[in-house]
C-alpha positions in Angstrom: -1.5 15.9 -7.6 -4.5 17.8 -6.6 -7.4 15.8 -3.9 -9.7 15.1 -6.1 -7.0 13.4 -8.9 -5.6 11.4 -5.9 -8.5 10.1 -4.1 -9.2 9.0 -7.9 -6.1 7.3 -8.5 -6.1 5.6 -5.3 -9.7 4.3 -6.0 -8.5 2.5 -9.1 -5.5 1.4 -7.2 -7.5 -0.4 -4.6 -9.8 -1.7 -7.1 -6.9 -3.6 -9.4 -5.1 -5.1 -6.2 -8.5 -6.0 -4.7 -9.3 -8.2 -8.2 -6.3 -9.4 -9.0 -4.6 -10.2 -5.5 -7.4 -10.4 -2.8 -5.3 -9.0 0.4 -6.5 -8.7 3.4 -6.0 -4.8 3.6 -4.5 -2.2 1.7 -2.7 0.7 3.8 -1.9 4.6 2.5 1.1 5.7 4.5 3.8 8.3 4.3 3.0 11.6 2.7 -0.3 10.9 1.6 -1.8 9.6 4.9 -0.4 12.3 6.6 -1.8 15.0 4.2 2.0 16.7 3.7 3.0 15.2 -0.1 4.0 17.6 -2.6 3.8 17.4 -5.9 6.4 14.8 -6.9 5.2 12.6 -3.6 5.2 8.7 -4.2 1.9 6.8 -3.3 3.4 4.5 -0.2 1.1 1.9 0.2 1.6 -1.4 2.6 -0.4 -4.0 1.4 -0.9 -7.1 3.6 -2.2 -11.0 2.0 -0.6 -14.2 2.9 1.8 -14.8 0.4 3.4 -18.4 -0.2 6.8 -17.5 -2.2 8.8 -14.8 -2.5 7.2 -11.6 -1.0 9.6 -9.3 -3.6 8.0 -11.5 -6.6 4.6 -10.8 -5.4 5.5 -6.5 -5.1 7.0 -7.0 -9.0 3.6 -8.7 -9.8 1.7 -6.2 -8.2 3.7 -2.8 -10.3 3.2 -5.1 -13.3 -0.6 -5.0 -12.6 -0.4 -1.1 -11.6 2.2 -0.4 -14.7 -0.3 1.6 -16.4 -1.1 4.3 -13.6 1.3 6.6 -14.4 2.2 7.8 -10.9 4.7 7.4 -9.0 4.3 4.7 -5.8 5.9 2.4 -3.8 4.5 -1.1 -2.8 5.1 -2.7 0.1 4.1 -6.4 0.8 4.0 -8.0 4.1 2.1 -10.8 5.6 -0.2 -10.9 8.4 2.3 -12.8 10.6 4.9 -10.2 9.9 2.3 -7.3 10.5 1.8 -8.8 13.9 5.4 -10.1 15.5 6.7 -5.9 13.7 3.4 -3.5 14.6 5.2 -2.6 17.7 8.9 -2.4 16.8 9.9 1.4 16.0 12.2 1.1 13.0 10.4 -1.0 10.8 8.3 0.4 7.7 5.3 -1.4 9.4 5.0 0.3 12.4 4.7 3.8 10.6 2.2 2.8 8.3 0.0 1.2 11.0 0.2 4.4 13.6 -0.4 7.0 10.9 -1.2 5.2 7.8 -5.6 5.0 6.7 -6.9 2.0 5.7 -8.0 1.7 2.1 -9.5 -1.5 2.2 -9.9 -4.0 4.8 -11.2 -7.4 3.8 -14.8 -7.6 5.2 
């Protein structure tokens, strides 16, 4: 996906999650963030909300909401409280995303 087609794609992605589940940010990680996707490259993107309920229901209703952006990405959902005790702790998919990941959105 050429620069232009992404930063596109990733506009409209913001856009639906910021309507439909207000978060309090929205985080491009991986291969994207770092500027080293191919490709075939997934979209990794942490997204962070308070959630009461099941955090894996909320990442289904989230791909339902995206089904229609035909590429491929992967959603991950955490809560603020779980963003804070795991920023630090090398191992988790949090702490990547916060060191190299760029902020999409942040609640203002």
């Amino acid at each position: 996906m050429d620069k232009r087609k992404r930063t596109k794609t990733l506009n409209l992605i913001v856009k639906r999650l910021v309507t439909r589940f207000d978060p309090d940010q929205i985080i491009l990680f991986g291969s994207h963030a770092r500027g080293t996707a191919r490709p075939d490259s997934d979209i990794d993107l942490l997204v962070v909300l308070p959630i009461t309920g099941s955090k894996r229901a909320k990442q289904i209703e989230m791909r339902i909401a995206l089904h229609d952006i035909r590429v491929p990405k992967d959603i991950i959902v955490a809560t603020p409280d779980q963003v804070a005790r795991q920023k630090n702790i090398v191992g988790t998919l949090i702490h990547p995303a916060l060191r190299e990941g760029k902020v999409l959105y942040a609640r203002p």
